[in-house]
C-alpha positions in Angstrom: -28.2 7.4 -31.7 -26.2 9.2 -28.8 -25.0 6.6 -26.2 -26.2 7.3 -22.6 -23.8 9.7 -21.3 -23.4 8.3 -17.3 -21.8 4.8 -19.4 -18.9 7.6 -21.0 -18.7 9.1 -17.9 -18.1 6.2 -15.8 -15.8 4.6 -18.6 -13.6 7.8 -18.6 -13.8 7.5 -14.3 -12.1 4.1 -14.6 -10.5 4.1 -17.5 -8.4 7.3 -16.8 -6.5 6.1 -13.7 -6.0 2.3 -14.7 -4.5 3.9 -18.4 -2.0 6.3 -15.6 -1.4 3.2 -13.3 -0.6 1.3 -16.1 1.9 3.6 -17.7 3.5 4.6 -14.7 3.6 0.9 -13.1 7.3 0.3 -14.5 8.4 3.2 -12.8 7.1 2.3 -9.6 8.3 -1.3 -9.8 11.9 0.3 -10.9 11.4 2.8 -7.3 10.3 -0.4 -5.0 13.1 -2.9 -6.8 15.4 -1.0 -8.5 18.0 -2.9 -11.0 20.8 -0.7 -10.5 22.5 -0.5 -7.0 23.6 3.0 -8.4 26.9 4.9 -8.5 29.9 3.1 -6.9 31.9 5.6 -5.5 30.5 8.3 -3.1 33.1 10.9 -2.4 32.7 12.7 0.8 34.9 15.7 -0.1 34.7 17.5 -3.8 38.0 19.5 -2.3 39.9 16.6 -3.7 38.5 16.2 -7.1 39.2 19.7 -7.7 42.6 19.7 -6.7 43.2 16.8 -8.8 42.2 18.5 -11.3 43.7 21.7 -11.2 46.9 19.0 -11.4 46.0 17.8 -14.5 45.9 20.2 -17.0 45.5 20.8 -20.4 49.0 22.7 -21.2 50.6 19.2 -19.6 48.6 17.2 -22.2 49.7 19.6 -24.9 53.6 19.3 -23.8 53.1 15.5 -23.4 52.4 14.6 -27.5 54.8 14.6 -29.7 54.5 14.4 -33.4 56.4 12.2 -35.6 57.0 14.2 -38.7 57.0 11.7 -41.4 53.7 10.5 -40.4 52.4 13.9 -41.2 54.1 14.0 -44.3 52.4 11.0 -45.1 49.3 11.8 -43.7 49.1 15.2 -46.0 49.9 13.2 -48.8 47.0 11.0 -48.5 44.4 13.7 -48.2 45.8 16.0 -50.9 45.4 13.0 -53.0 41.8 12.2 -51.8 40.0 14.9 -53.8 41.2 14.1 -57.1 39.5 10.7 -56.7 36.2 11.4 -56.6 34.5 10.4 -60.0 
């Protein structure tokens, strides 16, 4: 009724590390070959990026839009008419 125990043990022996080696076989193959020749800039120096950034901030992007008025106006029109259409 119970099947000889040595033939479970051996199947889980084998079949463990072929059902790892199997899973983790794309992974490998994407380590040895990889697809993607990765990032396309290296910088050498992050002082830069930061002083770049501390140029470009967010009160100059604030100053930089302007509104047009009228398209507000018509804007708020739109949505104050929006709710009275539901059914």
């Amino acid at each position: 009724m119970f099947p000889d125990l040595t033939l479970i043990i051996i199947i889980l022996a084998v079949g463990t590390p072929i059902l790892i080696l199997i899973m983790l076989l794309p992974a490998l193959l994407e380590l040895k070959k990889p697809k993607d020749a990765g990032p396309r800039l290296i910088m050498d120096n992050s002082s830069e990026v930061q002083i770049q950034m501390r140029a470009f901030s967010i009160a100059s992007m604030e100053e930089e839009q302007k509104f047009d008025i009228a398209l507000i106006r018509m804007l708020a029109k739109i949505i104050e008419v929006l709710p009275s259409m539901e059914i």
